[in-house]
N, CA, C, O and CB atoms as a CASP TS submission, in Angstrom:
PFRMAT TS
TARGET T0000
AUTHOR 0000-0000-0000
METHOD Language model
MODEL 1
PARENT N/A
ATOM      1  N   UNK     1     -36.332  21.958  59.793  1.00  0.00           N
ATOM      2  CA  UNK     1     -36.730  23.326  59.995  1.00  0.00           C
ATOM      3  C   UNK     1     -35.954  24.180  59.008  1.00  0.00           C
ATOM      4  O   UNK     1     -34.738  24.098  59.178  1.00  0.00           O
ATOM      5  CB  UNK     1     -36.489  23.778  61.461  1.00  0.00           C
ATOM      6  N   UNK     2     -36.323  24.939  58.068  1.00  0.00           N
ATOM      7  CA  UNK     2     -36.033  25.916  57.164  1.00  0.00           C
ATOM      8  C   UNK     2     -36.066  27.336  57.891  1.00  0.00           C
ATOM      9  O   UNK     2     -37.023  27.755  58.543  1.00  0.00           O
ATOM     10  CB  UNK     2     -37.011  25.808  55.999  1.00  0.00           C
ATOM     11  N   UNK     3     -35.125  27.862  57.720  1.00  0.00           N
ATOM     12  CA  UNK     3     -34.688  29.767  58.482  1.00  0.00           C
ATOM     13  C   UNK     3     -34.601  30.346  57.076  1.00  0.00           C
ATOM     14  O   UNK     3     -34.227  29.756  56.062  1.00  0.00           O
ATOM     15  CB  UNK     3     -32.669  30.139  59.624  1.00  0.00           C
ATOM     16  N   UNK     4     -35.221  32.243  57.256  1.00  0.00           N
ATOM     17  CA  UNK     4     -34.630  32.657  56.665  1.00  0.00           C
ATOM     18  C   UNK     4     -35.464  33.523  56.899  1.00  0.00           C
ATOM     19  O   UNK     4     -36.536  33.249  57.439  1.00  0.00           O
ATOM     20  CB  UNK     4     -34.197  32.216  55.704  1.00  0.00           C
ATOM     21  N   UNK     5     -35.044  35.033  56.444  1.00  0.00           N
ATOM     22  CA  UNK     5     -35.636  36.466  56.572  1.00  0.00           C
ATOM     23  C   UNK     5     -36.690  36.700  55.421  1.00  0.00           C
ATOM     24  O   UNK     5     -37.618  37.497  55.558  1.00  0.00           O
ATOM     25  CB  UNK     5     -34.423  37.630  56.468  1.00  0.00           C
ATOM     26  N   UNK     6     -36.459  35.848  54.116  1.00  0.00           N
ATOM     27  CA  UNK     6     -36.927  36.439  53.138  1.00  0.00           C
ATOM     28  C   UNK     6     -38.087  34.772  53.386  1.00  0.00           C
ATOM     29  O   UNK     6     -37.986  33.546  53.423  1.00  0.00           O
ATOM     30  CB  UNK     6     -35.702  36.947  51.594  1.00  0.00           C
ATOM     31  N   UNK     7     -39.488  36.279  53.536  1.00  0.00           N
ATOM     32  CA  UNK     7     -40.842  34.749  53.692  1.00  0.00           C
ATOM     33  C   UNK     7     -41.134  34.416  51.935  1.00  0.00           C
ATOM     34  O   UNK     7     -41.770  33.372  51.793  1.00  0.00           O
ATOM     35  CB  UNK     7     -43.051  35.472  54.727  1.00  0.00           C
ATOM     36  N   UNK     8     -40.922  34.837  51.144  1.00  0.00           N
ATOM     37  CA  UNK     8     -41.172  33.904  49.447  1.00  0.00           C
ATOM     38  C   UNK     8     -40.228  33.256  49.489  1.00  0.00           C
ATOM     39  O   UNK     8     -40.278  32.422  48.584  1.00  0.00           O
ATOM     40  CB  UNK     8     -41.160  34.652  47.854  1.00  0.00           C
ATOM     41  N   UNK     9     -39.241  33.164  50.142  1.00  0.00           N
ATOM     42  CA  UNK     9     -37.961  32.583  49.438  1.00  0.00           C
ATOM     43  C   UNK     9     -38.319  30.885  50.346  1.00  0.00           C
ATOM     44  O   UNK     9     -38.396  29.755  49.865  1.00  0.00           O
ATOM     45  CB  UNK     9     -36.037  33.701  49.935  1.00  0.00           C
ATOM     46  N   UNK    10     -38.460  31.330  51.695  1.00  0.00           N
ATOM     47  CA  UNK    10     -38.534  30.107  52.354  1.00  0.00           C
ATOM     48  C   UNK    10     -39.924  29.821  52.071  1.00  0.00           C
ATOM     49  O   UNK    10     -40.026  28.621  52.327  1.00  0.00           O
ATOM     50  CB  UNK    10     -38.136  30.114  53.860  1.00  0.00           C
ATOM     51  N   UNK    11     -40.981  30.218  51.711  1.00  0.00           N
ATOM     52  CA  UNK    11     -42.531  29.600  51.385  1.00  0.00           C
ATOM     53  C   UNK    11     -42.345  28.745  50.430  1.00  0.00           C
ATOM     54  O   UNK    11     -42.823  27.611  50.462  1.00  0.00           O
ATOM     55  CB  UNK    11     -43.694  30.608  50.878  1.00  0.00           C
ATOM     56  N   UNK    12     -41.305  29.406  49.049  1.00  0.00           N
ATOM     57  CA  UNK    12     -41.125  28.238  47.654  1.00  0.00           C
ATOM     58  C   UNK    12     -40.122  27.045  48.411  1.00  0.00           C
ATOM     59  O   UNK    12     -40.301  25.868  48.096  1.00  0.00           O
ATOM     60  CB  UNK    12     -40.080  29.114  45.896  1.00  0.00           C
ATOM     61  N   UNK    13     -39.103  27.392  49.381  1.00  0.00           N
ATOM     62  CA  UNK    13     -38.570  25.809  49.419  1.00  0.00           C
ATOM     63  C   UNK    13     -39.168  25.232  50.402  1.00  0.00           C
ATOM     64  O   UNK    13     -38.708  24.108  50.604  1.00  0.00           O
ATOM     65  CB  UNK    13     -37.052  25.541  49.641  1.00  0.00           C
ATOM     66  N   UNK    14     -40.058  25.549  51.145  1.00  0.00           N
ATOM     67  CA  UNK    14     -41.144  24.544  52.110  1.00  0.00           C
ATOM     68  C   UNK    14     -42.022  23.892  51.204  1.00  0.00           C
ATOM     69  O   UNK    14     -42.330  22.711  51.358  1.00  0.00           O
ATOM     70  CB  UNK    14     -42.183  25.392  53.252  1.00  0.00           C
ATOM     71  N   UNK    15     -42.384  24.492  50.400  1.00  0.00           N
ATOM     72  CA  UNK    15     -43.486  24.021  49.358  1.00  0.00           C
ATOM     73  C   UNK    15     -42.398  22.715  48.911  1.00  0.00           C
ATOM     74  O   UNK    15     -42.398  21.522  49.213  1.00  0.00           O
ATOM     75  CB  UNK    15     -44.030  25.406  47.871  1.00  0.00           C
ATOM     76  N   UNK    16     -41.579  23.468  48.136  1.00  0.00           N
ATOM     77  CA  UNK    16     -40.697  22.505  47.014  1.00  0.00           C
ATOM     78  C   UNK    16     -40.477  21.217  48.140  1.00  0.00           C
ATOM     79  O   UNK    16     -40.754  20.086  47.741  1.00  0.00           O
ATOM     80  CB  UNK    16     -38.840  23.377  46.306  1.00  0.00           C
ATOM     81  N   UNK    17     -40.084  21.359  49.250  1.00  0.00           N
ATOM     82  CA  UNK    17     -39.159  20.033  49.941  1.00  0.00           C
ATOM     83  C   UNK    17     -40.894  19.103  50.879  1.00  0.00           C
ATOM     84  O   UNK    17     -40.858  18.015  51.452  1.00  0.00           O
ATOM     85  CB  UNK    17     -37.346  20.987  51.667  1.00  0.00           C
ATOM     86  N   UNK    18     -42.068  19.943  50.727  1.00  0.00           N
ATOM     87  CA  UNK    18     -42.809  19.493  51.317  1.00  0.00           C
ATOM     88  C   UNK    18     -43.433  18.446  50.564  1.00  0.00           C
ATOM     89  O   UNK    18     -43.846  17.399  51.064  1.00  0.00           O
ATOM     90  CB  UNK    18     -43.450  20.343  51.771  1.00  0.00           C
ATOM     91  N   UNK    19     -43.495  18.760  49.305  1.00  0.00           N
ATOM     92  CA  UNK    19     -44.021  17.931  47.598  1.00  0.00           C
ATOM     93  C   UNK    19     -43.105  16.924  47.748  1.00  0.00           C
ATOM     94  O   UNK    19     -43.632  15.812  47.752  1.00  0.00           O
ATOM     95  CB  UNK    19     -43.741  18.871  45.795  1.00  0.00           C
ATOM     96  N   UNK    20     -41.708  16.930  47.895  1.00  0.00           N
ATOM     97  CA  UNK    20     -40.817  15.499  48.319  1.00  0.00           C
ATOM     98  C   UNK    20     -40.830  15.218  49.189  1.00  0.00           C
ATOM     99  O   UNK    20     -40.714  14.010  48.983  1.00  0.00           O
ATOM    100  CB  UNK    20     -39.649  15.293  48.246  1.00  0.00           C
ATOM    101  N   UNK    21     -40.887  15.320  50.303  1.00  0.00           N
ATOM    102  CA  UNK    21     -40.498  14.270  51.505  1.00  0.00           C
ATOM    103  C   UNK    21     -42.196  14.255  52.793  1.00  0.00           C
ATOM    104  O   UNK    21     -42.174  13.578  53.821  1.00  0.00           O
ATOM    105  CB  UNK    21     -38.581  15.164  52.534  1.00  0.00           C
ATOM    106  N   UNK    22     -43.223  14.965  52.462  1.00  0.00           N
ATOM    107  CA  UNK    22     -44.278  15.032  52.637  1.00  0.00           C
ATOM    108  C   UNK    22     -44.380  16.461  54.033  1.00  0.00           C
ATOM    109  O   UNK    22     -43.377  16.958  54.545  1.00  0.00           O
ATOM    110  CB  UNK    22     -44.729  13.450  52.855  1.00  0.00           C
ATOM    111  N   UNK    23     -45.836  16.856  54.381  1.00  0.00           N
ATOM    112  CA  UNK    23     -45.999  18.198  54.952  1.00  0.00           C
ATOM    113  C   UNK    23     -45.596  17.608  56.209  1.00  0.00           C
ATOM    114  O   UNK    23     -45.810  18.542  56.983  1.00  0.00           O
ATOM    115  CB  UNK    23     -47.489  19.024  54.857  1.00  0.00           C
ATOM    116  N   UNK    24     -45.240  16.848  56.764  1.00  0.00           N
ATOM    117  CA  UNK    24     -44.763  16.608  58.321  1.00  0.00           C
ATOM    118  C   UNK    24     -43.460  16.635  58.878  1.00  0.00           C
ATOM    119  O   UNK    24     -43.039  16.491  60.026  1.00  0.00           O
ATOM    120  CB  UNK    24     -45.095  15.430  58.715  1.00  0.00           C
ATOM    121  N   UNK    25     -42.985  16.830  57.907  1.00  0.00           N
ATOM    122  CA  UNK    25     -41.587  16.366  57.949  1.00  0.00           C
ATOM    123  C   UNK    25     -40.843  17.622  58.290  1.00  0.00           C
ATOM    124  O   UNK    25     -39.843  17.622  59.009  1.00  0.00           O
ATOM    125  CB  UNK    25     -41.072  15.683  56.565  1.00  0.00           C
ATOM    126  N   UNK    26     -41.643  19.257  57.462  1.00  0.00           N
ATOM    127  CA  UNK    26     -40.646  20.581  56.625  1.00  0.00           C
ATOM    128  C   UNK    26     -41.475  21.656  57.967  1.00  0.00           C
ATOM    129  O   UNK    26     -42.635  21.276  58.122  1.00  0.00           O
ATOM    130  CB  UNK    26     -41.192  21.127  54.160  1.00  0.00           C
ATOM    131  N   UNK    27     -41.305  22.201  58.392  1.00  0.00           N
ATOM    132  CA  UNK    27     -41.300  23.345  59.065  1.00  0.00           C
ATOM    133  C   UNK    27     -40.838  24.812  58.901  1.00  0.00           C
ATOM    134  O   UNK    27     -39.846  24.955  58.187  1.00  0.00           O
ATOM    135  CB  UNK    27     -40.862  23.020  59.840  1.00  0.00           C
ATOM    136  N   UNK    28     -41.242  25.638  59.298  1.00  0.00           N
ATOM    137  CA  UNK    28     -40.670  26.989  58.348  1.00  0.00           C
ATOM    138  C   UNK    28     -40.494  27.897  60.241  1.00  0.00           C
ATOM    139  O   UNK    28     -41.001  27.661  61.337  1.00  0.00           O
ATOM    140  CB  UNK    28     -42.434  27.994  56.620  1.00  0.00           C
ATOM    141  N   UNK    29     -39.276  29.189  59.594  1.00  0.00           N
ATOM    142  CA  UNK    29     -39.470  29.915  60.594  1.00  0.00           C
ATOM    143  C   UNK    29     -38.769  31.117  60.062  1.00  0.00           C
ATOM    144  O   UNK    29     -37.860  31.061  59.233  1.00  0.00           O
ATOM    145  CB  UNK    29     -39.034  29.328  61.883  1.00  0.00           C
ATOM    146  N   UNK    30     -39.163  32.022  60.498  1.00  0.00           N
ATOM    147  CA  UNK    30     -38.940  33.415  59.443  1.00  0.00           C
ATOM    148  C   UNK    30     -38.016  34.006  60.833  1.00  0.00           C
ATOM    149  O   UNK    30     -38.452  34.130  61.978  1.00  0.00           O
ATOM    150  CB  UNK    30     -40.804  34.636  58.766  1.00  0.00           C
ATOM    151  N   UNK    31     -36.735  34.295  60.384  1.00  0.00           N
ATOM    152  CA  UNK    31     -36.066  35.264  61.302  1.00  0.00           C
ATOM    153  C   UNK    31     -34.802  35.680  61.078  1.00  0.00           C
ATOM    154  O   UNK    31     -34.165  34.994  60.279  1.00  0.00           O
ATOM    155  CB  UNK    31     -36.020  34.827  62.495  1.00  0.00           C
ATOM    156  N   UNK    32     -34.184  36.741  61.627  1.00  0.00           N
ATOM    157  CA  UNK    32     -33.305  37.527  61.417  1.00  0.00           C
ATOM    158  C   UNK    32     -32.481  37.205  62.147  1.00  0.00           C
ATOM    159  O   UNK    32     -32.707  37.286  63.354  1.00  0.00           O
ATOM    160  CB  UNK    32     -33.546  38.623  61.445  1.00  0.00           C
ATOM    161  N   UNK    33     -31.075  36.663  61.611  1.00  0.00           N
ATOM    162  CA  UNK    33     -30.075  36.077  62.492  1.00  0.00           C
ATOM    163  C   UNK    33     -29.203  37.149  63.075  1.00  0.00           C
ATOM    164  O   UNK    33     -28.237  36.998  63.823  1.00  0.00           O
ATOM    165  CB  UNK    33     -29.228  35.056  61.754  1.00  0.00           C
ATOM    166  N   UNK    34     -29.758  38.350  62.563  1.00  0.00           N
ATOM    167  CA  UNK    34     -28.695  39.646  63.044  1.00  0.00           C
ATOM    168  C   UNK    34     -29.624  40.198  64.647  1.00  0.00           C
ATOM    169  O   UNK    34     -29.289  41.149  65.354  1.00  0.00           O
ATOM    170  CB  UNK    34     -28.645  41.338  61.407  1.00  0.00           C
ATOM    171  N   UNK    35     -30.647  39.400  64.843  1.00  0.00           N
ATOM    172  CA  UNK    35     -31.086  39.605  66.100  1.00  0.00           C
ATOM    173  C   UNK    35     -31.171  38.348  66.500  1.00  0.00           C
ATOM    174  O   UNK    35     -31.564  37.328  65.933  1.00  0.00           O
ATOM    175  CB  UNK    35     -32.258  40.362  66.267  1.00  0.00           C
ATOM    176  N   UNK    36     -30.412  38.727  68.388  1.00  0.00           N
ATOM    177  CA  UNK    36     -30.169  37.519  69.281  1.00  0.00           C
ATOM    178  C   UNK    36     -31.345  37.144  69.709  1.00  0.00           C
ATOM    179  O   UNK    36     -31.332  36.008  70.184  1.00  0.00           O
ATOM    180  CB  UNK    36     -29.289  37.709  70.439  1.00  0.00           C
ATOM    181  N   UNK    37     -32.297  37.640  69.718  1.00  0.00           N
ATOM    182  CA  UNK    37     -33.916  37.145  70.420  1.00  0.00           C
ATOM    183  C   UNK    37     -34.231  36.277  69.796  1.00  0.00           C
ATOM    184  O   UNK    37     -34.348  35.105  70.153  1.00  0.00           O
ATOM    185  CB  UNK    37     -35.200  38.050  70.428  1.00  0.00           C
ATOM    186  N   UNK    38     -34.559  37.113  67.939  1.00  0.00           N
ATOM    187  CA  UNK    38     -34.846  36.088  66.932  1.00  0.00           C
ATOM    188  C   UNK    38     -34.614  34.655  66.761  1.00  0.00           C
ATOM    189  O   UNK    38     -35.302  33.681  66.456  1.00  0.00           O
ATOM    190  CB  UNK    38     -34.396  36.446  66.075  1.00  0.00           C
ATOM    191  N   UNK    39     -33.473  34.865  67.048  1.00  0.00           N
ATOM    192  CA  UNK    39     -32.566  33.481  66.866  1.00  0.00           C
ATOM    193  C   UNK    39     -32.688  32.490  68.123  1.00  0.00           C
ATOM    194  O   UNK    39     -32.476  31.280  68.057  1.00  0.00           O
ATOM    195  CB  UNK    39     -30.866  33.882  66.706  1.00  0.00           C
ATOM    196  N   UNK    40     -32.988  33.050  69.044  1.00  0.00           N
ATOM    197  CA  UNK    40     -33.342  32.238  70.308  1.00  0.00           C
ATOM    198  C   UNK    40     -34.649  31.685  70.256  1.00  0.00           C
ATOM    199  O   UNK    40     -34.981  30.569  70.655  1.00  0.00           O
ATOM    200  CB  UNK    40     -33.268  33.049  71.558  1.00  0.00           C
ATOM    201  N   UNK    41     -35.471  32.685  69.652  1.00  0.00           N
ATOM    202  CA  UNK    41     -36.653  32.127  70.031  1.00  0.00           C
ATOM    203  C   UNK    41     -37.228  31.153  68.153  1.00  0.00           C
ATOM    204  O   UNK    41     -38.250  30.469  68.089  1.00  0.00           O
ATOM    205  CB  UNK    41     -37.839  33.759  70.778  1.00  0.00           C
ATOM    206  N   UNK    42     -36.402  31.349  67.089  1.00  0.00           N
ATOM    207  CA  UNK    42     -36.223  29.912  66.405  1.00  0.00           C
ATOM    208  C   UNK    42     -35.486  28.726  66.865  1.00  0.00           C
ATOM    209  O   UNK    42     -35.898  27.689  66.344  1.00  0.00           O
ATOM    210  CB  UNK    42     -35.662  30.079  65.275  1.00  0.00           C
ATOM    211  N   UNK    43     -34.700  28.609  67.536  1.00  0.00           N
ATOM    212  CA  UNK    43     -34.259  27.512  68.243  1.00  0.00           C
ATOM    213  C   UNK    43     -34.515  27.026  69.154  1.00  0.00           C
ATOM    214  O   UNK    43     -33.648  26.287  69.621  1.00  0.00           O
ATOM    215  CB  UNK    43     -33.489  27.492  68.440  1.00  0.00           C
ATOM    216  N   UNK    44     -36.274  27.212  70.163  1.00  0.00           N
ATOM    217  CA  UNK    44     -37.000  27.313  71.194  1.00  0.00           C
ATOM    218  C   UNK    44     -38.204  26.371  70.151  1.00  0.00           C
ATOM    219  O   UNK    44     -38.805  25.329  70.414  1.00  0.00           O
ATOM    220  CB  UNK    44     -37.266  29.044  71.873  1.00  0.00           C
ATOM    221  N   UNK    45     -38.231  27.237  68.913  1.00  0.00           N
ATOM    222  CA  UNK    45     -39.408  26.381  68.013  1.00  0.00           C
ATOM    223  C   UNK    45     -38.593  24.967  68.112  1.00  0.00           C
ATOM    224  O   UNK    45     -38.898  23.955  68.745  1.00  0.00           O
ATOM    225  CB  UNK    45     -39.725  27.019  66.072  1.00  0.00           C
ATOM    226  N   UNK    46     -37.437  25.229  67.268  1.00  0.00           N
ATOM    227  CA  UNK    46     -37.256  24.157  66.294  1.00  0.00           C
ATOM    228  C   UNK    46     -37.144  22.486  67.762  1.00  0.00           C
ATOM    229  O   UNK    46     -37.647  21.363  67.716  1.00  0.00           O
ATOM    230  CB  UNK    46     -35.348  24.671  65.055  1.00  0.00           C
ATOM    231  N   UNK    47     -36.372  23.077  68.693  1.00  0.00           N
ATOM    232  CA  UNK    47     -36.825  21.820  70.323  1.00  0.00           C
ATOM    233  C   UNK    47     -37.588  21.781  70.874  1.00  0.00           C
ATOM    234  O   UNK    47     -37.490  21.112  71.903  1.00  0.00           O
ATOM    235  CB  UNK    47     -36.304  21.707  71.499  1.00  0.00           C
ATOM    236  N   UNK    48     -39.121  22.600  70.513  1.00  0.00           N
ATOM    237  CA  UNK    48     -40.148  22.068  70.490  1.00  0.00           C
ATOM    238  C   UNK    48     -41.029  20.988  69.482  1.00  0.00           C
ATOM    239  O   UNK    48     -41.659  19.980  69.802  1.00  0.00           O
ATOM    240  CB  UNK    48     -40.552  22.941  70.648  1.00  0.00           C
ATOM    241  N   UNK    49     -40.812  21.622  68.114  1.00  0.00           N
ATOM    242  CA  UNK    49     -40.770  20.416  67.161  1.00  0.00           C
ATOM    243  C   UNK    49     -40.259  19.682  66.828  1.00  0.00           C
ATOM    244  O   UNK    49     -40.866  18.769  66.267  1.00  0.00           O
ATOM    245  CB  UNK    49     -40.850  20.403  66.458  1.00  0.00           C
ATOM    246  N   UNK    50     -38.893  19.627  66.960  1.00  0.00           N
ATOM    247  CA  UNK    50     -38.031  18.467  66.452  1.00  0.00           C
ATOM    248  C   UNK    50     -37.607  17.722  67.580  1.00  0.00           C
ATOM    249  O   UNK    50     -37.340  16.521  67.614  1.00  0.00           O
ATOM    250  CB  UNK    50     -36.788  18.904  65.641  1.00  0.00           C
ATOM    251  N   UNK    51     -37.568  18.655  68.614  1.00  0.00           N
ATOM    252  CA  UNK    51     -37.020  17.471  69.972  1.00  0.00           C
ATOM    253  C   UNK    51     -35.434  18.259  69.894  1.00  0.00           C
ATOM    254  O   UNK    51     -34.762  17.850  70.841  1.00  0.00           O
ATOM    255  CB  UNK    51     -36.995  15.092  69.439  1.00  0.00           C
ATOM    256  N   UNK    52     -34.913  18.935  69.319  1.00  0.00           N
ATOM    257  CA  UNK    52     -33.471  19.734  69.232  1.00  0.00           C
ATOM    258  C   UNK    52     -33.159  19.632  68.224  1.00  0.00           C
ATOM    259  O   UNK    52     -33.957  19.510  67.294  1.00  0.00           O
ATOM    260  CB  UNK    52     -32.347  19.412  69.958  1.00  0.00           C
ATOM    261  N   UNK    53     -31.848  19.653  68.090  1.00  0.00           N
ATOM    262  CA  UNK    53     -31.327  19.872  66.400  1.00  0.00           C
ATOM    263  C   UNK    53     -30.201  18.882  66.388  1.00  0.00           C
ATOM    264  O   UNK    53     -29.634  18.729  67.470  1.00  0.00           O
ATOM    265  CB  UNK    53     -30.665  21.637  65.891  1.00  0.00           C
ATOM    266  N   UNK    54     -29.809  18.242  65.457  1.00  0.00           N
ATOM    267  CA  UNK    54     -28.983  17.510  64.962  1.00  0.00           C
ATOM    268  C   UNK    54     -27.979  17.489  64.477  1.00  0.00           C
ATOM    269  O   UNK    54     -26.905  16.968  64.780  1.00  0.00           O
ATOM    270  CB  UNK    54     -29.258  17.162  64.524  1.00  0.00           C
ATOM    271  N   UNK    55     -28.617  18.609  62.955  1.00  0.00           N
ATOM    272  CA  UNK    55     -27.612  19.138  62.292  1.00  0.00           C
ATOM    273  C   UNK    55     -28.062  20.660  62.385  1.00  0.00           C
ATOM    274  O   UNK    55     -29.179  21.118  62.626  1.00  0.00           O
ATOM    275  CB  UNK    55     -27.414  18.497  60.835  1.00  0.00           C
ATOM    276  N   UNK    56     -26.822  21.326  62.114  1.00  0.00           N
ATOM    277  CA  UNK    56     -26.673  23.151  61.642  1.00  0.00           C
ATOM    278  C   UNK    56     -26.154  23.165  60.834  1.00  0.00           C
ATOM    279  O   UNK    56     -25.080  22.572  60.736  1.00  0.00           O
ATOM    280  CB  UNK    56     -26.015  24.252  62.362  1.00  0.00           C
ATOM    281  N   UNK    57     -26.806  24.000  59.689  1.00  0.00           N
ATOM    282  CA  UNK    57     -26.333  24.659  58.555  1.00  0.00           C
ATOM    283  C   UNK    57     -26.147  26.208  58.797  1.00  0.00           C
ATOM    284  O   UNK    57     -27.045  26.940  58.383  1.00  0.00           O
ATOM    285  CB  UNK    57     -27.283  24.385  57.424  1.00  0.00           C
ATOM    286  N   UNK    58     -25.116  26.741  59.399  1.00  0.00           N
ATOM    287  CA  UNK    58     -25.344  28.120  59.841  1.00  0.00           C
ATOM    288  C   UNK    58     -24.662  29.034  58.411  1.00  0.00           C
ATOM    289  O   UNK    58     -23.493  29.421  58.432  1.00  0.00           O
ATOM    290  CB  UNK    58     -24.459  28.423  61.536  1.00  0.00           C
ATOM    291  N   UNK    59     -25.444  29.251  57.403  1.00  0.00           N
ATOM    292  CA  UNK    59     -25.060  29.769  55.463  1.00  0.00           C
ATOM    293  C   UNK    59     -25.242  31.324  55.971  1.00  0.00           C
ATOM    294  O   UNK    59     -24.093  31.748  55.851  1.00  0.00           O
ATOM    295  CB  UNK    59     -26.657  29.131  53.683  1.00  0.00           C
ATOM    296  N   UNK    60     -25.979  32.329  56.434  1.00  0.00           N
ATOM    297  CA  UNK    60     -26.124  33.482  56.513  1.00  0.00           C
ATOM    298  C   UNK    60     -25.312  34.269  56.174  1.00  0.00           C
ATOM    299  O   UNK    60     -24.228  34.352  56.751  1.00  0.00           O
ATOM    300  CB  UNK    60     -26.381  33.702  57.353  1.00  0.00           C
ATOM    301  N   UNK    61     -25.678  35.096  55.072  1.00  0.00           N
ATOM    302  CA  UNK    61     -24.786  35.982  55.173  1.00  0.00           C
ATOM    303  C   UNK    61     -24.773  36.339  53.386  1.00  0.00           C
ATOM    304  O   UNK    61     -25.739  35.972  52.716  1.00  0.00           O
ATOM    305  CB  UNK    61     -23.342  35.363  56.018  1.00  0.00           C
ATOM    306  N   UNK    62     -23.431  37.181  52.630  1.00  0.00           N
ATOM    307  CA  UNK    62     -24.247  37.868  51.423  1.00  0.00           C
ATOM    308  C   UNK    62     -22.980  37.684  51.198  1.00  0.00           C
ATOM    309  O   UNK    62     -22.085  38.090  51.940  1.00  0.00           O
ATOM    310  CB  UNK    62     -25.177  39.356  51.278  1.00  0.00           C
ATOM    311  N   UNK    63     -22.747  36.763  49.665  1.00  0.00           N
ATOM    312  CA  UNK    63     -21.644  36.880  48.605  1.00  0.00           C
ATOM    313  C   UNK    63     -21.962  37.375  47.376  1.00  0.00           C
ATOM    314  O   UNK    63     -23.063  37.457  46.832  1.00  0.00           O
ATOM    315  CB  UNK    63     -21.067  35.692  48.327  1.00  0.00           C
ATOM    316  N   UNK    64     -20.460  37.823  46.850  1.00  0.00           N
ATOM    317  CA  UNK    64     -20.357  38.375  45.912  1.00  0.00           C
ATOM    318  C   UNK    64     -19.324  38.035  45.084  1.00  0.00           C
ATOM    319  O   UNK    64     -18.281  37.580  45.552  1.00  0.00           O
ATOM    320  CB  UNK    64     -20.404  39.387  46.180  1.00  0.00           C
ATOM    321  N   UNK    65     -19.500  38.215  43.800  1.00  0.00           N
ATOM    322  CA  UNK    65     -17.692  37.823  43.281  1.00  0.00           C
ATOM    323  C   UNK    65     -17.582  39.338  42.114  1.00  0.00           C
ATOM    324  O   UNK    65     -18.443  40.186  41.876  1.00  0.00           O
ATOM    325  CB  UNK    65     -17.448  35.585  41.996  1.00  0.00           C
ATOM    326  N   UNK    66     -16.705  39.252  41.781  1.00  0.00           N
ATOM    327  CA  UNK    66     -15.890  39.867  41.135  1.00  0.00           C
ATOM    328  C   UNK    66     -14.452  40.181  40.263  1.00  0.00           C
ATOM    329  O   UNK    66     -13.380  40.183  40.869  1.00  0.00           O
ATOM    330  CB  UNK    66     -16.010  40.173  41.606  1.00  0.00           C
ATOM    331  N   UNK    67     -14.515  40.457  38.730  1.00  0.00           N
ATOM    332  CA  UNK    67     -13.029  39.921  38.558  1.00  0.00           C
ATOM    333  C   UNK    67     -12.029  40.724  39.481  1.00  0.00           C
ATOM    334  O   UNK    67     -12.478  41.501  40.324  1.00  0.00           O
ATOM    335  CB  UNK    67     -12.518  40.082  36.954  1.00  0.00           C
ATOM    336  N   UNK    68     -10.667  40.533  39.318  1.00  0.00           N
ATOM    337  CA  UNK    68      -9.334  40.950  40.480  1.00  0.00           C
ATOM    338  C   UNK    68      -9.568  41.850  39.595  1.00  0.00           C
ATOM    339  O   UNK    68      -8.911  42.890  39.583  1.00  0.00           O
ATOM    340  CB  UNK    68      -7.626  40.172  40.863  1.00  0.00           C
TER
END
C-alpha cells in the first residue's frame, strides 16, 4: 500500500512499482497524515486488503538543508 497527499506523486510510483512487481500486488491511498480520521480510515483499507500491515514506513514530513 503506497500513502501520500500528493495524488501525481503517488499515481507515478503505483504506475512505476506496478510495471515491476505486477497490478495486484501495489495499492494506492491518498491521505493526510495531519488528520486522525484520514489515517484511520487508510489503515482500515490497507487490513482490508492486505490482511494488516507488516511493515511501516512512517517518512512524513518536510526536509530541508542548508549551509551553517
Amino acid at each position: 500500500m503506497l500513502a501520500d497527499i500528493d495524488s501525481d506523486a503517488l499515481a507515478t510510483a503505483a504506475t512505476d512499482l506496478r510495471g515491476q512487481f505486477g497490478p495486484d500486488v501495489i495499492d494506492t491511498v491518498l491521505v493526510d497524515v495531519t488528520s486522525e480520521a484520514a489515517v484511520a480510515a487508510a489503515l482500515e483499507r490497507v487490513s482490508r486488503g492486505f490482511g494488516g500491515i507488516d511493515i511501516l514506513v512512517s517518512n512524513a514530513g518536510i526536509a530541508s538543508s542548508a549551509p551553517f
